[in-house]
N, C-alpha and C positions, 0 to 999 in steps of 0.2 A: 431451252426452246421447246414449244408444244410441240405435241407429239399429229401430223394433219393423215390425211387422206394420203397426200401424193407420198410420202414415206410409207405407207402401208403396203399401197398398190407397189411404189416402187420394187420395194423389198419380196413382196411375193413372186413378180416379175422376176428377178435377177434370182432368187431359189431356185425357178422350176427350170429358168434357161440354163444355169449353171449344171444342175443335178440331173437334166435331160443330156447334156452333153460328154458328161463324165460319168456317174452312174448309168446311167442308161444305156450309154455305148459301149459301157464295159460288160453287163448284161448281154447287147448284142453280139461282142467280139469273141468275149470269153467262154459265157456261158451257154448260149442257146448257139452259137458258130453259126449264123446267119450266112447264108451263101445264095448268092441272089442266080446262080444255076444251080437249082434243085430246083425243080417240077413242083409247083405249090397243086393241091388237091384241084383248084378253080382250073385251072390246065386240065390236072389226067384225069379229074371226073367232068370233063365241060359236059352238060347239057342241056344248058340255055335257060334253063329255072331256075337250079338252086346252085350248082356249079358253074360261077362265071365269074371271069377273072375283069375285077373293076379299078381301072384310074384312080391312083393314092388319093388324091383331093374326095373324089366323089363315094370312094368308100369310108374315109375318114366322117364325111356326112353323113350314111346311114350310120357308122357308127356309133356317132357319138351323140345323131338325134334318138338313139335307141335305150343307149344307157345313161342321156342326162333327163330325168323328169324333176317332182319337184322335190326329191330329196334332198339334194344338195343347197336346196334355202331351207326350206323348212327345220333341218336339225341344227342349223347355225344361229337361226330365229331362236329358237328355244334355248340352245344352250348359253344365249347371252344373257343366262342369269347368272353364270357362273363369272363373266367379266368376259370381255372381249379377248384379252389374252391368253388365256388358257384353251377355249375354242377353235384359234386360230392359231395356238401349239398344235395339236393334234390335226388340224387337218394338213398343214403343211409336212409336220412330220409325217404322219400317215401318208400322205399322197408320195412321198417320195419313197418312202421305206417297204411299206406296206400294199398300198393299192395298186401304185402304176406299177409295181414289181407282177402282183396277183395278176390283174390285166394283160402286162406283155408275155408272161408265163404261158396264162391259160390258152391265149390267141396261138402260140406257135407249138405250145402240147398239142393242142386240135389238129394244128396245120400237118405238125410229125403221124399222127396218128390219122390220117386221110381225114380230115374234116369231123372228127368223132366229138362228140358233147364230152365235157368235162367228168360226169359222171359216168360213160363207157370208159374214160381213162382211169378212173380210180378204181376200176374193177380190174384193168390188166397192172398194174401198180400198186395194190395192194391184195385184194381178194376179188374173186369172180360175187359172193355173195355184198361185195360194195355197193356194187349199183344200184340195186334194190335198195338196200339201203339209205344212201344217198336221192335216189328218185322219191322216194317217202318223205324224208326233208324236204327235198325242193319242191314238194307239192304243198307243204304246209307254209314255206317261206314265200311261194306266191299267193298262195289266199292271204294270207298277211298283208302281202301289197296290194293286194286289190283292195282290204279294206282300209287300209292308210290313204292310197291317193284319192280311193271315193269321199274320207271325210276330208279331203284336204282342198278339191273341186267342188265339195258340196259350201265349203264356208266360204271358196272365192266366189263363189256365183251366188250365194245370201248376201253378203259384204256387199259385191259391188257388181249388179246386174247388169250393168253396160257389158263385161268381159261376158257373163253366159250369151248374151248375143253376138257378140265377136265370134266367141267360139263356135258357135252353133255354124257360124255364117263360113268359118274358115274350114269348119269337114264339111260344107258345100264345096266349097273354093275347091278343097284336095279331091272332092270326088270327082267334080269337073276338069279338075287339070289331069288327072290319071285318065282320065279319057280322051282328050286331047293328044298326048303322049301314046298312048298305048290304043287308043282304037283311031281316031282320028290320022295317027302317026303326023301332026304338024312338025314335030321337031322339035327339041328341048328347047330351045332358043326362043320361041313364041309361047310356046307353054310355059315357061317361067314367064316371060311380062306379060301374058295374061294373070299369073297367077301372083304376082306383085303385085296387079294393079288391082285384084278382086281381093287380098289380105288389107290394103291401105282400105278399101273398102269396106271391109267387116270392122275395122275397126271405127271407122265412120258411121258406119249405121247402128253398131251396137251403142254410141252416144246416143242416138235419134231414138232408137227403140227398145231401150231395157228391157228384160223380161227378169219380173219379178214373181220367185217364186216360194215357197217354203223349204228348210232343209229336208222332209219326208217326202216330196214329193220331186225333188231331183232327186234324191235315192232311190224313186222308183225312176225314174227319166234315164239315170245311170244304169238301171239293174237291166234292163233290155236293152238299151244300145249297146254295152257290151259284149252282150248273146250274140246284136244281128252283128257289131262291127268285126269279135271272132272268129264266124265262122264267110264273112266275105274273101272272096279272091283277094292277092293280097296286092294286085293292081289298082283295085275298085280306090282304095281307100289308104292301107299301110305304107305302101312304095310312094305314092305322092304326097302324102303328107308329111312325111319323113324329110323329104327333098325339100318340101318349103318351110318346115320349122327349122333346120339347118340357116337358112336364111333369116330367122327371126333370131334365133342363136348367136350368129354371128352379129348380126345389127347388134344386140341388146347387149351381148359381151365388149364390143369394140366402143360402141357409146355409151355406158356405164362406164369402162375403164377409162376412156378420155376425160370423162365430166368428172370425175374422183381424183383424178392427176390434174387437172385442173384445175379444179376451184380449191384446192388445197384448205380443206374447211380445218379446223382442230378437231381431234377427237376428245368428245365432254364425256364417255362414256367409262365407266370404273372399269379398272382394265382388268382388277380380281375383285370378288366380291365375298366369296365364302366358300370353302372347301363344299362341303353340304349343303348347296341351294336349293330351296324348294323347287323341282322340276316334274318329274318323275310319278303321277298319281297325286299331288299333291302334298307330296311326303320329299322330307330334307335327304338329299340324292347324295351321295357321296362320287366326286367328280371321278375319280377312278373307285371301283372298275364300272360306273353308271355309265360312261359318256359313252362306248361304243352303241349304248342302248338307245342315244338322242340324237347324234351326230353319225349316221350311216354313211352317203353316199357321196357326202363332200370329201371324205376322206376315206374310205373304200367301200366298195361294195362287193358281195357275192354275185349279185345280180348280174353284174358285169361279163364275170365269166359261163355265165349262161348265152351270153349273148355272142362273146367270142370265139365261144368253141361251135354256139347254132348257127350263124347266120355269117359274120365275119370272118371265119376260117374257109370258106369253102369262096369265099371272093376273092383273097387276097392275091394280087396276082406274082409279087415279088416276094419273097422273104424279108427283104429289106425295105419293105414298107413295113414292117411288123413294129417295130418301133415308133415309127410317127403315131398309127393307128393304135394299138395296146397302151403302147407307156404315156404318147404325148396326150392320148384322149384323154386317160385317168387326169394327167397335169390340167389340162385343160376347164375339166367339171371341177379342180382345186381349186382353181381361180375362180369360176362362178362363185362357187361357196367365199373366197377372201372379198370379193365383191361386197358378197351379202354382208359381211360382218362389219365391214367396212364401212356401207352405209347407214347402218345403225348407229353403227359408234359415233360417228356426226350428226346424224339427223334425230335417233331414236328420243333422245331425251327430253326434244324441240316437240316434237309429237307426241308422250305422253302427257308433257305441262298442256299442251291444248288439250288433252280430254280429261282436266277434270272433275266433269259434270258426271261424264260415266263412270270414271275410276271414282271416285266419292259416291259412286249409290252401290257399288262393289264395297265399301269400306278400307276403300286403301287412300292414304293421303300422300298427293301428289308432290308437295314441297319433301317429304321423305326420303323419295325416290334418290334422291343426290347421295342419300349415306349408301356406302358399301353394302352392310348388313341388309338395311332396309329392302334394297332393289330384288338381293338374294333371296328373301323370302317370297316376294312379294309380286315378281317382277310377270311369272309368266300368268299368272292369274290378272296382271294388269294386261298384258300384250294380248288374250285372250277376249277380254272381257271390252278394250277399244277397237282394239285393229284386226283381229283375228293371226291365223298363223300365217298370210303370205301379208297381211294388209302390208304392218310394220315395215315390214322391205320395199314394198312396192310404193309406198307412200315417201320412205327415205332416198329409192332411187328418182321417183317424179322430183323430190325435193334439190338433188344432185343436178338432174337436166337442168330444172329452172333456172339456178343458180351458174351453172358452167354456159349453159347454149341461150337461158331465155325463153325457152319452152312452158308454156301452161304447167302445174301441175299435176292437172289432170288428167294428161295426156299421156306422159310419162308413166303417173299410176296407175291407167288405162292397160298399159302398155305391160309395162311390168306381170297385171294379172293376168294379161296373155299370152304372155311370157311361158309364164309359170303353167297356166290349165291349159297352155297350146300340147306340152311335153307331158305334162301328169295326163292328161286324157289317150297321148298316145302309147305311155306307158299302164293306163288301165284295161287297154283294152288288148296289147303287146299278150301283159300278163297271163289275160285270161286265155289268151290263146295257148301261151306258153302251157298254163294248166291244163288244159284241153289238151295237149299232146303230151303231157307229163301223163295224165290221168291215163290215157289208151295205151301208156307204155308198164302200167303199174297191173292195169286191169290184164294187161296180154298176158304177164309173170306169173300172177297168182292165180286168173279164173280159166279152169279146163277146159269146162264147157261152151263149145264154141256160141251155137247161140244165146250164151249168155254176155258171153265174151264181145260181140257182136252187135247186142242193146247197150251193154253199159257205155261201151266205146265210141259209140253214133257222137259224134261232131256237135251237134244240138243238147243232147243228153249231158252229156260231160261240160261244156260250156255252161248251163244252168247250175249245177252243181257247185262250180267255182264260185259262178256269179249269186247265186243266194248265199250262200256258205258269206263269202267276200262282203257281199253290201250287207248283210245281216249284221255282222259285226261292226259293221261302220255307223249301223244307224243307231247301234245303242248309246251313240251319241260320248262313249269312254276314249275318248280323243286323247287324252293325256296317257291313258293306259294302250292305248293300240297302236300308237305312233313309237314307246318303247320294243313293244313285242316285235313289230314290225326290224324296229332296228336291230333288236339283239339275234333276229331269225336272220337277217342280211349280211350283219357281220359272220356269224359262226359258221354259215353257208361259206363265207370268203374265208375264215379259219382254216375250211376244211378243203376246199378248193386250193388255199397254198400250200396247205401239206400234201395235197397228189402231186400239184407243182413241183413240191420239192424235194419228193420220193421221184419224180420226173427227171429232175437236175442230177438228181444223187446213182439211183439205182439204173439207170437209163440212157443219160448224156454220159455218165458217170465221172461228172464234175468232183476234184479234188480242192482241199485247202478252204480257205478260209469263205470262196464263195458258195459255198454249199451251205455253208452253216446263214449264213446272210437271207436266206430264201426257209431253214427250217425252224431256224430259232423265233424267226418274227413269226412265223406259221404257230408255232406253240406258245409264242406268249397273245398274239390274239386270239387261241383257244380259251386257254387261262382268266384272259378279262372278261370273255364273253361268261364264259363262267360261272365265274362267279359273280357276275352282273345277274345272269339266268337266278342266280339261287337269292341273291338279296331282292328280285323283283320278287318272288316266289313268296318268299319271306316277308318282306318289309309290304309291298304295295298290295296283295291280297286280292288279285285281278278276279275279273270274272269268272263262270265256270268255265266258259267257252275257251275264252282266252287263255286260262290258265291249262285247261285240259291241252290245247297246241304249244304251248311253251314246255309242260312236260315232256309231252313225248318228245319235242325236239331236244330236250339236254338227252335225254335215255337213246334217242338215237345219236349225237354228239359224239355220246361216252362210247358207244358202240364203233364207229366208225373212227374213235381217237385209241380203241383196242387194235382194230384192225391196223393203222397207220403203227404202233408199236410192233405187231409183228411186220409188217415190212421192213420199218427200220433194222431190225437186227438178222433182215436175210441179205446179200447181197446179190440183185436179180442180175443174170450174166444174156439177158436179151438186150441186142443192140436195137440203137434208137432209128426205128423208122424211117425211111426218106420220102 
């Protein structure tokens, strides 16, 4: 019997609910002793801006509109040169072993440690001179994302200029509905069905009115709306938009997973293709230890616990929501990814044989694409050169709608790239802010002199920094090389992020037996991949200067901070764990 859609989805489903409900709760019971009377931070620091303790549903919403942008298709897209199978090994593994572990860790370290970032904890867990160090990475692993989802917004809005109108039209929609909410005070309840019925609307007008532009000059269009969207209140624009991509989130996860369990298509698509597929710069990629370098955020992310330990820890109003929010979000963004991989494997192949016209003046032949080897080689220079990096998906899930519901297709792939550049835009601009506060925390360490200290740090100042730095590299248009760097800088951050975790478990909870090691073994062996992924990109791909000059320093800071985690391990710290 072929192997369809509803077996795929099935089977991903019954993973994440099994492994949420057994691993996950044994995390909660065993390890982190979840105690729904302890005072979470959102309590004993309430005041009303950043400490407030929010409803499991509606915090699950910022957080999960916060850490899913469009990583988690974008590395799935590409790594289906390797076969469908091995893609969607790693991210299911990873999401159970790996991510939702780092995720539900980092979220309730924060919580123990009053709401503190990830990187203040690795400074009292391992050395005071950590954070520093660690802040230096995290400042280079978000210019990396800024210029990841700038090329990644810049090719949905080339590709297909109906979504840059959508989009344009829905950060109207979010600035208007944040004012409704927040100055108008109408009440949630009317500002979402206003703000439902102006998204159904954006997406209706961006048909009518395309704006078609060049990819250099949405990279200028990008390079200043992120400055102004950074440094706005986080009312204006952040808090609402957040609220109504959750909405778009949930629609486009619940209708994909229906139409894919439904229309039960076969999957034609090779399920392995080649150890070494061409992916990676152009060059034959060796699938371990490459893939943490393609496949980031479907199957974990560092980014994540930047985001648990800023924003998410100081809301949480139970302990025992920590769980749904940390473990089940990671489970969650797995799915999106199984989604994406999913609808390629049915549809992609159906979609490459239609663009022979372009794939033939690229010099690749279309009837080919069928052999194993051939696609391996071949495959991401075709999905580049028809569909671009979200087309592919977005065009396979319109194809899923039509087929299960009867929906246009081009409504659905409408859909789809709003999907995607609703969450990547709000993750670009997340970012830069994120950098703008990493930047004033780096500048405060090192520079004496106050009013130096003072200009460098100005909100304006520091925002440009990012954002040229960021689109600069995106516009060099090395998309195959920047979207690796991007990855191997997200995983290592989450390498190093599990090993505080699990100097947290170990030296802190002072967890025994075999679940200690479950939290530091997987910590050191995705140091290990990233690795030496770090040294073969270095080696084999031959990146830019720029590029290459920030993936240095970040293995030399890696190695630095993977010293410091050595000497922890072999001290036993005798400070009890926070309440």
């Amino acid at each position: 019997m072929a192997l369809t859609t509803t077996v795929v989805i099935g089977l991903g489903l019954l993973i994440y609910v099994v492994l949420y409900l057994t691993y996950g709760k044994k995390l909660e019971k065993e390890v982190v002793r979840a105690d729904a009377s302890r005072e979470t931070p959102a309590k004993k620091f309430y005041d009303g801006v950043d400490f407030v303790p929010a409803d499991r549903p509606v915090l699950f919403g910022h957080h999960f509109a916060s850490i899913a942008g469009a990583a988690p298709i974008v590395g799935p897209v590409m790594a289906m040169a390797w076969g469908w199978l091995l893609g969607l090994a790693w991210i299911w593994l990873g999401n159970v072993l790996l991510g939702a572990v780092h995720d539900y860790l980092s979220l309730m370290a924060s919580v123990r440690y009053d709401g503190r970032s990830i990187q203040w904890i690795s400074g009292r867990v391992m050395s005071r001179r950590t954070s520093l160090i660690f802040q230096v990475f995290i400042y280079f692993v978000l210019i990396l994302v800024v210029a990841a989802f700038a090329a990644v917004i810049t090719s949905i809005f080339v590709k297909t200029p109906e979504v840059a109108s959508a989009s344009i039209l829905f950060i109207v929609s979010a600035i208007i509905v944040g004012f409704l909410m927040y100055r108008a005070r109408i009440g949630i309840v009317p500002a979402t069905v206003v703000g439902l019925i102006m998204l159904v609307g954006s997406v209706w007008l961006g048909f009518q009115f395309p704006i078609s532009l060049t990819a250099d000059q949405w990279y200028v269009v990008l390079f200043f709306y992120i400055i102004i969207a950074a440094g706005l209140p986080v009312w204006i624009l952040l808090q609402p938009r957040d609220y109504l991509n959750a909405w778009i989130l949930w629609f486009g996860l619940l209708a994909g997973g229906l139409a894919f369990l439904i229309v039960n298509r076969e999957i034609n698509w090779p399920a392995y293709t080649m150890f070494s597929a061409t992916v990676v710069g152009g060059k034959p990629s060796p699938f371990w230890p490459v893939i943490p370098l393609v496949i980031a955020c479907g199957s974990l992310s560092g980014f994540h616990s930047i985001v648990a330990s800023g924003t998410t820890s100081k809301q949480l109003a139970n302990e025992l929501h920590g769980l749904t929010i940390g473990y089940g979000g990671m489970l969650t963004e797995g799915f999106l990814s199984t989604l994406v991989v999913t609808s390629i494997a049915a549809y992609g192949m159906s979609l490459l044989s239609n663009a022979g016209t372009k794939l033939a003046e690229a010099g690749i032949e279309v009837a080919k694409l069928s052999d194993p080897t051939y696609m391996g080689t071949h495959y991401v220079a075709a999905m580049l050169k028809s569909f671009g990096k979200v087309g592919i998906f977005a065009q396979s899930y319109g194809m899923g709608w039509q087929d299960a519901f009867g929906v246009d297709v081009k409504i659905g792939t409408v859909f789809a790239g709003l999907w995607v550049s609703a969450f990547a835009l709000t993750t670009l601009d997340t970012t830069n802010r994120l950098a703008r506060f990493t930047w004033g925390e780096i500048v405060a360490e090192v520079v004496k002199d106050e009013s130096a200290r003072n200009m460098l740090s100005n909100r304006w100042i520091a925002s440009v920094v990012a954002a040229l730095i960021g689109i600069g590299l995106a516009a060099t248009g090395n998309w195959t090389i920047i979207w690796p760097a991007f990855g191997g800088a997200n995983q290592m951050l989450a390498a190093i992020a599990l090993m505080t975790a699990g100097l947290w478990v170990r030296n802190v909870l002072n967890i025994k037996g075999i679940m200690r090691y479950l939290v530091l073994l997987p910590a050191l062996f995705l140091w290990l991949t990233v690795t030496l992924a770090y040294i073969w990109f270095i080696a084999v791909v031959n990146p830019s200067k720029p590029v290459l000059a920030i993936v240095a320093i970040e293995l030399v800071l890696a190695l630095m901070l993977l010293y410091e985690f050595g000497r922890a391990v072999r001290k036993e710290s005798k400070e009890a764990a926070p309440a």
